[in-house]
C-alpha positions as CSV (number, residue, x, y, z in Angstrom):
1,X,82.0,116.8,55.0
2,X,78.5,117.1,57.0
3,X,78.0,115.7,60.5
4,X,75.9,113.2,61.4
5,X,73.4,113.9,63.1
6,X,72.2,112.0,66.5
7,X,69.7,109.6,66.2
8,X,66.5,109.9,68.5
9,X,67.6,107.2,71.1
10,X,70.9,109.1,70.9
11,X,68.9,112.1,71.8
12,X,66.5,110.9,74.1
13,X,69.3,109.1,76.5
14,X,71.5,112.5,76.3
15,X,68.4,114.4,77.9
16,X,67.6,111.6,79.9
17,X,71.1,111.8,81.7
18,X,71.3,115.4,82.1
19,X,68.1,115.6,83.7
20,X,69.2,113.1,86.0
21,X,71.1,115.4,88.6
22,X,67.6,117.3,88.9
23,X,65.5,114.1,89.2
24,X,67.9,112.7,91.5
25,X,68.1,115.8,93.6
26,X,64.1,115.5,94.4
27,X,64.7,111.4,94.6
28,X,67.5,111.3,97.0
29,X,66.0,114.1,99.6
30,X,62.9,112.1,99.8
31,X,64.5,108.4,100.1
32,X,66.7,110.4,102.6
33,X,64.6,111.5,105.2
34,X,62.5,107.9,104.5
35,X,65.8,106.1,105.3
36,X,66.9,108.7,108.2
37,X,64.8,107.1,111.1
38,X,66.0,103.3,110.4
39,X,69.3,104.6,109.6
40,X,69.8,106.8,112.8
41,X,67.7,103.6,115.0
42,X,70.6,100.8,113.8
43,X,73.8,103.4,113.6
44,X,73.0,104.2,117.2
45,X,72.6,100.2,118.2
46,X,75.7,99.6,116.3
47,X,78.1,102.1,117.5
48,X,76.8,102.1,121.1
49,X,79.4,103.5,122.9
50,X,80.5,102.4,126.4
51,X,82.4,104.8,128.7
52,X,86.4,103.8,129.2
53,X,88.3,106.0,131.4
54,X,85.8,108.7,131.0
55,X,86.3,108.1,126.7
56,X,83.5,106.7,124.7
57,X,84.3,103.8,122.6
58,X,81.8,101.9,120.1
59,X,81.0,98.4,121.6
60,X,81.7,97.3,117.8
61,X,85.2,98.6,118.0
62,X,85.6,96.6,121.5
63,X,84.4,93.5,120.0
64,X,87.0,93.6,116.9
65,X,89.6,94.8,119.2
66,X,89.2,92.0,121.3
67,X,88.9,89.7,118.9
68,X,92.3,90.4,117.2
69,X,93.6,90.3,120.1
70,X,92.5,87.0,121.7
71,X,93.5,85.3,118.5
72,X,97.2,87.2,118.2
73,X,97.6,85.2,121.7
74,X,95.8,81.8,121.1
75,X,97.5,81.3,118.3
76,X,101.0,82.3,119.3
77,X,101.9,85.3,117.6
78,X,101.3,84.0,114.4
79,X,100.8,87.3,112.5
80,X,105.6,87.0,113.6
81,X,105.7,83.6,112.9
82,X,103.7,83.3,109.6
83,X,105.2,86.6,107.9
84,X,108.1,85.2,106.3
85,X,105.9,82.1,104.7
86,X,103.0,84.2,103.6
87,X,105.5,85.9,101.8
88,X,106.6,83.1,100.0
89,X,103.5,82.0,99.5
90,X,102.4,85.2,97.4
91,X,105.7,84.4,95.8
92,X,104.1,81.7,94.7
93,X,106.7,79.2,95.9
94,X,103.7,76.7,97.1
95,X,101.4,77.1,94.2
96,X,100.0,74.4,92.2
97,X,97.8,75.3,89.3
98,X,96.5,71.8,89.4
99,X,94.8,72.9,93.0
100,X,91.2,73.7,93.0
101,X,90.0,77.6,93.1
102,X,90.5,80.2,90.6
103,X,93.3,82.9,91.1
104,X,97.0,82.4,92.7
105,X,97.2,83.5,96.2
106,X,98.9,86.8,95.0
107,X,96.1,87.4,93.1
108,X,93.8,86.8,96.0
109,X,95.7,88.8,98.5
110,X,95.8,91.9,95.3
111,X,92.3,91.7,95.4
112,X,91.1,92.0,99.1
113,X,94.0,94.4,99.5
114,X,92.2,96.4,96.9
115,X,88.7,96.1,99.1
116,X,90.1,97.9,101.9
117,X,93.0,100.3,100.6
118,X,90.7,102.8,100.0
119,X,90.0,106.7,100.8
120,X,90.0,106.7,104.2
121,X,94.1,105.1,104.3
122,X,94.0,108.9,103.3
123,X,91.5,110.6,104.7
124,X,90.7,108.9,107.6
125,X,93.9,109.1,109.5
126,X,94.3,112.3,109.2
127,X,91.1,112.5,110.9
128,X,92.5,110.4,113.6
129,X,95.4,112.0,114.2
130,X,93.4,115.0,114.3
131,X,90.8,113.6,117.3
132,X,93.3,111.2,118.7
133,X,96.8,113.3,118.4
134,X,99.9,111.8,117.0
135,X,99.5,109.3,119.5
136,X,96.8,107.5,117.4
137,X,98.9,106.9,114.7
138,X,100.6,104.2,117.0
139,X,98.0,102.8,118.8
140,X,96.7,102.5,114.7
141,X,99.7,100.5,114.1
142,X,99.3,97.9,116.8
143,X,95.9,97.3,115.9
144,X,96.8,96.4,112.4
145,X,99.3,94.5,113.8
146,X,96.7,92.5,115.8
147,X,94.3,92.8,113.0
148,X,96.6,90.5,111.3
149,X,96.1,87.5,113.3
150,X,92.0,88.0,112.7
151,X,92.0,87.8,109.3
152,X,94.2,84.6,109.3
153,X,90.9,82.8,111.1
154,X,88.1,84.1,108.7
155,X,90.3,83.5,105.8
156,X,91.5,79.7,106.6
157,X,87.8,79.2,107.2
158,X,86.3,80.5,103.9
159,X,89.1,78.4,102.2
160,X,87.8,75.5,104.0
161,X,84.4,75.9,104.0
162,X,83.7,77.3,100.4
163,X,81.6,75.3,97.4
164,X,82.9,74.0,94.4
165,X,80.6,75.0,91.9
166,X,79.5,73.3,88.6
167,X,81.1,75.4,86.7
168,X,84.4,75.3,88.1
169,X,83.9,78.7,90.3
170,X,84.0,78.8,94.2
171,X,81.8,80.9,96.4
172,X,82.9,81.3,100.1
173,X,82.9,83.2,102.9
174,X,81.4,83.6,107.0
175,X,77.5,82.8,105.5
176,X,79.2,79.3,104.3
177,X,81.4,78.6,107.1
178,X,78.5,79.9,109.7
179,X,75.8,77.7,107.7
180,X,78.3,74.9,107.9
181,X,79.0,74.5,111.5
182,X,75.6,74.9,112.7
183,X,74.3,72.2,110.0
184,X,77.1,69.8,111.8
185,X,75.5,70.3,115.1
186,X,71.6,69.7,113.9
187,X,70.6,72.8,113.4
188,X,70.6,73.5,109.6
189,X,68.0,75.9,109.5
190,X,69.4,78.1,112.1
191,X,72.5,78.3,110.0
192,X,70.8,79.1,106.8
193,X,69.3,81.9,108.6
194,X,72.3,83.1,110.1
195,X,74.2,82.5,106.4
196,X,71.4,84.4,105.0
197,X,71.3,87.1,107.3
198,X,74.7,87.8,106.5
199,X,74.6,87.7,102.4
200,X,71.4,90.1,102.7
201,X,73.8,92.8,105.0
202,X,76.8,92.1,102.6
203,X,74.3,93.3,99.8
204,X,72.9,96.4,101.1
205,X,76.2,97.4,102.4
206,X,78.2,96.8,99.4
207,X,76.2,99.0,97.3
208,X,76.9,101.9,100.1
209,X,80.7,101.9,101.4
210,X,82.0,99.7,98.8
211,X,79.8,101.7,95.8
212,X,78.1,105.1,96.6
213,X,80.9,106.5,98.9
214,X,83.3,105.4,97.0
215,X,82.2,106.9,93.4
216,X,81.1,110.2,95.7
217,X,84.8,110.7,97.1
218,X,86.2,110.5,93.9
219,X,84.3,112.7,92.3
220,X,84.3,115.2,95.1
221,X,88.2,115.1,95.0
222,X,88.2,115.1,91.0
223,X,86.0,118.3,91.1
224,X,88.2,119.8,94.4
225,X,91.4,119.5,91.9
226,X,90.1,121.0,88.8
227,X,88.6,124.3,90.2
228,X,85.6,123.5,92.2
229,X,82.4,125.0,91.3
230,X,84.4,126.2,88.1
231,X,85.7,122.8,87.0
232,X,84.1,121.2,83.9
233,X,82.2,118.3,86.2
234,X,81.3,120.4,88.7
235,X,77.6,119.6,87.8
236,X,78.3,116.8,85.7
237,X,78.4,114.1,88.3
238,X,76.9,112.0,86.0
239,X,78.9,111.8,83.6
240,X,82.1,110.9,85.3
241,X,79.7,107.9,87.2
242,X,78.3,107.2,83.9
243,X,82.3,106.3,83.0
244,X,83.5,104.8,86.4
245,X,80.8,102.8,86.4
246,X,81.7,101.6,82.7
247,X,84.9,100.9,83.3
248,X,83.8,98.6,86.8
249,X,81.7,97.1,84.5
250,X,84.1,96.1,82.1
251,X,86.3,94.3,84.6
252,X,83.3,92.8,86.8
253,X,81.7,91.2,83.9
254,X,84.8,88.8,83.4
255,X,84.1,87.4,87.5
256,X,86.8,86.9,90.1
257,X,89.3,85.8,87.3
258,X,88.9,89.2,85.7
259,X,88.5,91.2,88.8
260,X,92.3,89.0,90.3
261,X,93.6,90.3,86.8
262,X,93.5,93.9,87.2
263,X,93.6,94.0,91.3
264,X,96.9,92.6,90.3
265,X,98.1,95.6,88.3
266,X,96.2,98.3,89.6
267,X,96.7,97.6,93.6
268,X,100.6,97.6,93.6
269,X,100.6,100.2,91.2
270,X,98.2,102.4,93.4
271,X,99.9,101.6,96.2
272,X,103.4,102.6,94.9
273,X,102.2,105.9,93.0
274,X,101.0,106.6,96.7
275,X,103.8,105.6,98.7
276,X,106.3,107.1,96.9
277,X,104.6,110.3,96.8
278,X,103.8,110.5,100.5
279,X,107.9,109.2,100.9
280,X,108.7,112.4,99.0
281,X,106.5,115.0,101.1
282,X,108.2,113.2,104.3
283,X,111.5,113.5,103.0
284,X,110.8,117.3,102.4
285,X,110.5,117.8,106.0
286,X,113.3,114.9,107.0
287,X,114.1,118.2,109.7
288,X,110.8,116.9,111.6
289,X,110.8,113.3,111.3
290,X,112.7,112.8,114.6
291,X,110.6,114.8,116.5
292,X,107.1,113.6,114.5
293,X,108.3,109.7,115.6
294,X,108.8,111.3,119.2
295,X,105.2,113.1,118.9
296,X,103.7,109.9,118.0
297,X,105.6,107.8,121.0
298,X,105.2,110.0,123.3
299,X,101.4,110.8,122.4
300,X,100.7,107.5,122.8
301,X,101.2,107.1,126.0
302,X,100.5,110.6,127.6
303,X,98.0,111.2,130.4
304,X,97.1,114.3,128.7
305,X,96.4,115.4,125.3
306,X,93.6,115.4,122.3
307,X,90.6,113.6,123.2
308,X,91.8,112.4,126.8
309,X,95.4,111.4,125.9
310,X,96.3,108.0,125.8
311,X,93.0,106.2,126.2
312,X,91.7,108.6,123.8
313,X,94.6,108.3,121.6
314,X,94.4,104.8,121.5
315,X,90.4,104.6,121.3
316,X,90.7,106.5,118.0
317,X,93.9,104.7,116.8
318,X,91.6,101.3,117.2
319,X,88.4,102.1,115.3
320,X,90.5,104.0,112.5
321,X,92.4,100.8,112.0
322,X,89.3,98.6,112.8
323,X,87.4,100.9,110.0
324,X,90.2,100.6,107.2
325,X,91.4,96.8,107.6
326,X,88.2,95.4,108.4
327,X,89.8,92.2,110.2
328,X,86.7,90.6,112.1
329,X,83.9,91.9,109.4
330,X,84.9,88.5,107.1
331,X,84.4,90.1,103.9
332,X,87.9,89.8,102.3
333,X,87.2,85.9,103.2
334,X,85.1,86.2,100.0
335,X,87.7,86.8,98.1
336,X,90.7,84.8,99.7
337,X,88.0,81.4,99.1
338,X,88.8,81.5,95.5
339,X,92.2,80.9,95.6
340,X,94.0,77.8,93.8
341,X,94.8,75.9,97.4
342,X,93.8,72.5,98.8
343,X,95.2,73.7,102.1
344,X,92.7,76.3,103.8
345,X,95.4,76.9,106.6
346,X,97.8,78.3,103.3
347,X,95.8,81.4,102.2
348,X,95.2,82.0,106.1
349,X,98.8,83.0,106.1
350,X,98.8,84.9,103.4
351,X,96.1,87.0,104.8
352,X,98.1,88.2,107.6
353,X,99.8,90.5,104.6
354,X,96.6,92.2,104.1
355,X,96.3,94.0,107.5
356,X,100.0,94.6,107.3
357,X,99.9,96.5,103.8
358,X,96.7,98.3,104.3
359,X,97.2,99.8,107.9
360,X,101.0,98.7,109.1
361,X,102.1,100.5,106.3
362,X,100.0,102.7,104.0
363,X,98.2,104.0,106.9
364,X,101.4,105.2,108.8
365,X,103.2,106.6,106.2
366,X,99.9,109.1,105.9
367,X,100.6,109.6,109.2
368,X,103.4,110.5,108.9
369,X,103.1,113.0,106.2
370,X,100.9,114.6,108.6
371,X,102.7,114.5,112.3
372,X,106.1,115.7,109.9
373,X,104.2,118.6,107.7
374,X,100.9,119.7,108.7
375,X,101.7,120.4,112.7
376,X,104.9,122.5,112.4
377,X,103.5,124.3,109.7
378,X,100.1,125.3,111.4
379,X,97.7,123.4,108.9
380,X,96.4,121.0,111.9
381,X,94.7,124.6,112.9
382,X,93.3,125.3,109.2
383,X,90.2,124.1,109.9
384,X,91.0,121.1,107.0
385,X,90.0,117.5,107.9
386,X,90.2,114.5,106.3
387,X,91.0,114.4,102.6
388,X,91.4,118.0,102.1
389,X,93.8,117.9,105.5
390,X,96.0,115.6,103.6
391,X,95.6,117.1,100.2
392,X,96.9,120.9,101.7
393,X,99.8,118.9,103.5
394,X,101.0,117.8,99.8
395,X,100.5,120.6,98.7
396,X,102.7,122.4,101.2
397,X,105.8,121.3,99.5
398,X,104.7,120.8,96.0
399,X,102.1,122.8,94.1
400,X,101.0,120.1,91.8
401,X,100.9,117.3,94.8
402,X,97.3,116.9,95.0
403,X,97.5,116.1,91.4
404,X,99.1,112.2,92.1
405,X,97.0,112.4,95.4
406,X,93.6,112.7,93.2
407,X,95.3,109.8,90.7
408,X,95.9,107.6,93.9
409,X,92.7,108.5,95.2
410,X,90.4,107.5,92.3
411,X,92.2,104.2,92.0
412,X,91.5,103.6,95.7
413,X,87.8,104.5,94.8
414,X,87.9,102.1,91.9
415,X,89.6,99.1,93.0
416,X,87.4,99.3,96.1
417,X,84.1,99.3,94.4
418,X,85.6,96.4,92.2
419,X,86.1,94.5,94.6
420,X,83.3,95.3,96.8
421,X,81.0,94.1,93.7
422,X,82.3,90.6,94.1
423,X,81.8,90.8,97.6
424,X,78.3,92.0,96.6
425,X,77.8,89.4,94.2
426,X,78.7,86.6,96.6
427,X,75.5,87.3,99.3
428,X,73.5,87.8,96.2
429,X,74.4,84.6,95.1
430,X,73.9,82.9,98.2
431,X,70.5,83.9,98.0
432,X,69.3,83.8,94.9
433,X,71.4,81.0,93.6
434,X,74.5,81.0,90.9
435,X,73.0,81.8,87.4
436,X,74.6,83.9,85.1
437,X,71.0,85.7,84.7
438,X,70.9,86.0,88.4
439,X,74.6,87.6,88.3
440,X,74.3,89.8,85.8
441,X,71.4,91.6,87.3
442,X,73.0,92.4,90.2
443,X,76.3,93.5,88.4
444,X,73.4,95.8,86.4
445,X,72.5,97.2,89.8
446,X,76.2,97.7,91.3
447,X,77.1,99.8,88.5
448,X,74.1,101.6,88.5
449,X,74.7,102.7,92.2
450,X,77.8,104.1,91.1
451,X,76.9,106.1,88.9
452,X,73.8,107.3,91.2
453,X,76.5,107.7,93.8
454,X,78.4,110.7,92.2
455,X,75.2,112.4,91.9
456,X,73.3,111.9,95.3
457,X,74.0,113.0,98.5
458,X,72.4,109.8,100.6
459,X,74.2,110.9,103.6
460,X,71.3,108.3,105.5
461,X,71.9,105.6,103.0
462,X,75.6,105.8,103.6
463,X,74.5,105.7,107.2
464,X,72.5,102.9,107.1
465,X,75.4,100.4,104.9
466,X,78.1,101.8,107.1
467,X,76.2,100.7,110.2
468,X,74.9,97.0,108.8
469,X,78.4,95.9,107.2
470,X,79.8,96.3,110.5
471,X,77.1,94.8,112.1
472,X,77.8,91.6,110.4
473,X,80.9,91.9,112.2
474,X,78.9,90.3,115.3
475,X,77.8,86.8,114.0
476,X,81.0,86.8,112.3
477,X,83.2,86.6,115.2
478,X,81.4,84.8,117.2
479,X,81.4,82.0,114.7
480,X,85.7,82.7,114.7
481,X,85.9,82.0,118.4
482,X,83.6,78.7,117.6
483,X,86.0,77.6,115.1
484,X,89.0,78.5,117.1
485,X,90.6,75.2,118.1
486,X,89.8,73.8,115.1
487,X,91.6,76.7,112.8
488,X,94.3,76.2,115.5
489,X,94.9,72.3,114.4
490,X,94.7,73.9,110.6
491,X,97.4,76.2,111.2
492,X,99.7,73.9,113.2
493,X,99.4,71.0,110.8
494,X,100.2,73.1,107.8
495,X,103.1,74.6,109.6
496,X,104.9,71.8,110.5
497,X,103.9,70.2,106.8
498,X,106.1,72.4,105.5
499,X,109.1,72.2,108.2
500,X,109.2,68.7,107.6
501,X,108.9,69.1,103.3
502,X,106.0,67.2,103.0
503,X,104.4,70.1,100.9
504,X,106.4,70.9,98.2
505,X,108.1,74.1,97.0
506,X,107.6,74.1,93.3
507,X,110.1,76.8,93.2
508,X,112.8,75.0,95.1
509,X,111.9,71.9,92.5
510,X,112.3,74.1,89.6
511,X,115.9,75.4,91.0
512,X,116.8,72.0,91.7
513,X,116.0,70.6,88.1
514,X,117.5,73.1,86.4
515,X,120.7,73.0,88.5
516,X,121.0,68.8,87.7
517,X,120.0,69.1,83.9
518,X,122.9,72.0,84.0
519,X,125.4,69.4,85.5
């Protein structure tokens, strides 16, 4: 039987993509030291540090901190008194299909869950620990904690705030609910400015943290696992972005219903494949647990220790959790205003679970792997950080650990850049309006970066989005504090609608029927 040959596209696009890696190796130098100067001029604006107890902390970090803080307080401890409902609520004991929106509340929870769970809930503590001591594993715990209450706020506001469009969609977020309340007080353009602002940042940082870095860590680990510079990608980087950025494509074509869909499946199973791996490693060394919790406790509130004890501690406990929850940044608003709700003050609650899962939990049970592992067996003086840090302490107890780790890490990558496009998407769409045309391009460019990320090191780039996504963090906020009182009437209304019954628990109804057809 002969082989068919390749026909001259085929060729072409084969030569094409393997001279990429070269091409891109000249391209991304250049862009990089063009971008450097901008880059370096808004990182060092945006992660100003101010001196605390003779510790530097970024006046970014201080403003989310304080933030999550002010609105645990003013509204009462809600992130305690709103667990049990949220829970419900992603039960979906509240849920009418009838509502307007697009996905169920677990669906929307799945899907910013799956923006922020991502590879520094691996890497990144470990690089905490490793600045802050075990003592910033707690502090990294109450500011997720804290966290919680922040992202009830932006997420009850871009439920309230977002636009039904023709086609049944929604679009939401802070550039609709900061448009909005400015246009109340007479000052419409100023909000359109501020709104636009905003989208434009969400843009150019999407296709950095929530696209290049992502598709770049994943790779890197992929080609750390299968031998390094002798694995089969080693200098294929293009191919494996060629294929993660197919497979994004294939779910970010469908929209939020299709991106809901498999953040439903893929987060709980990431999250689980991860969890229960890391619960494993822990229980190897159950000897150390006691002591590890003491090491964390006690770290915590030392006066001496890694990186000024317990101002240190907690300084690098704050901006890990600040960095992996994003609480205050109003991004995972985007994807909370599409849920199937006529009550803004309902998916606000179910927030507060997002915070919880991503830092409360996956977070410390990383570090814990670490503070139980890695110190008594000397790896914290390896000279391993981050990833590779947490990889070796797997690898410790089991040969073949890193294997899951890798599995766990590329659907962190994955479901981050998926959700990230939609993210994207929004800001473009707020600029350039909702048609499909207009969508599709940018969907063309997400993927593209992907693929470009796995094959270019744009340490500058990377710079540049980390820096501007959590710049949008200031307008943001401030606009939070603006709606405060009036989020605070949302939340109480809704609350004491469902003490008194007036909203209805379909559940309960369905339980109720069935029990008096079955009498």
């Amino acid at each position: 039987m002969s082989i068919p040959r390749p026909s001259a596209v085929t060729l072409t696009l084969i030569m094409f993509l393997q001279a990429l890696p070269a091409k891109a190796a000249g391209i991304d130098d250049t862009f990089d030291r063009w971008v450097q100067p901008l880059a370096s001029a808004l990182s060092a604006v945006v992660f100003y540090p101010l001196t605390l107890f003779g510790q530097e902390v970024p006046i970014i970090v201080l403003w989310l901190a304080t933030a999550a803080l002010f609105f645990t307080l003013y509204l009462g401890f809600i992130n305690l008194r709103g667990f049990g409902l949220a829970l419900r609520l992603v039960r979906g004991d509240y849920h009418n299909p009838d509502h307007p929106g697009e996905i169920t509340h677990f669906q929307a929870v799945a899907t910013a869950v799956s923006g922020t769970v991502g590879i520094g809930n691996i890497g990144g503590v470990a690089v905490a620990i490793g600045l802050g001591g075990p003592g910033a594993a707690f502090w990294l715990i109450v500011a997720g904690f804290l966290g919680m209450s922040a992202k009830l706020v932006e997420c009850t506001l871009g439920v309230k705030y977002r636009r039904q469009n023709p086609d049944g969609s929604v679009s939401g977020g802070p550039m609709y609910y900061l448009e909005a309340f400015l246009a109340r007080r007479r000052m419409p353009r100023l909000g359109k400015t501020l709104g636009g602002f905003y989208a434009l940042a969400l843009v150019i940082g999407c296709l950095g943290i929530g696209n290049m870095f992502q598709s770049n860590q994943a790779y890197s680990q992929l080609v750390t696992i299968t031998g390094n510079e002798n694995s089969f990608f080693a200098d294929k980087g293009w191919l494996f972005g060629l294929a993660l950025a197919l497979v994004v494509a294939a779910v970010i074509l469908g929209g939020i219903r299709s991106i809901a869909k498999v953040a439903a499946k893929v987060v709980p199973f990431m999250a689980v494949l991860y969890l229960m791996s890391a619960l494993v490693i822990i229980g190897m060394s159950a000897e150390h647990l006691p002591a590890a919790v003491g090491m964390i406790v006690a770290g915590a509130f030392t006066a001496e220790g890694a990186a000024g004890g317990m101002v240190g501690a907690m300084i690098v406990g704050f901006q890990r959790a600040v960095f992996s929850n994003e609480a205050g940044i109003g991004s995972a608003s985007i994807a909370h205003s599409a849920v199937q709700t006529d009550e803004p003050a309902s998916e606000g609650i179910v927030a507060l679970l997002e915070p919880f899962i991503d830092t409360v939990v996956i977070c410390t049970i990383t570090a814990l792997v670490i503070v139980t592992t890695a110190y008594p067996n000397g790896l914290m003086d390896s000279g391993l950080e981050g990833i590779a840090l947490t990889s070796a302490t797997f690898a410790h107890h089991i040969s073949w650990a890193p294997y899951p780790l890798a599995i766990a890490a590329l659907l962190f990558a994955f479901s981050t850049s998926v959700s990230w496009s939609y993210y994207g998407l929004k800001g473009w769409t707020y600029l350039f309006g909702e048609a499909p045309l207009t969508q599709n391009l940018f969907k063309g460019v997400f993927c593209l970066f992907i693929m470009f990320g796995c094959m270019a090191n744009l340490t500058s780039v990377l710079e540049f989005s980390d820096a501007i996504v959590f710049l949008i963090a200031v307008p943001n906020v401030l606009g939070m504090y603006l709606f405060a009182p009036e989020v605070k009437r949302e939340v109480n209304r809704y609350l004491q609608r469902i003490r008194s019954g007036d909203i209805v628990n379909y559940r309960e109804r369905q339980r109720a029927e069935v029990s008096g057809a079955a009498s």
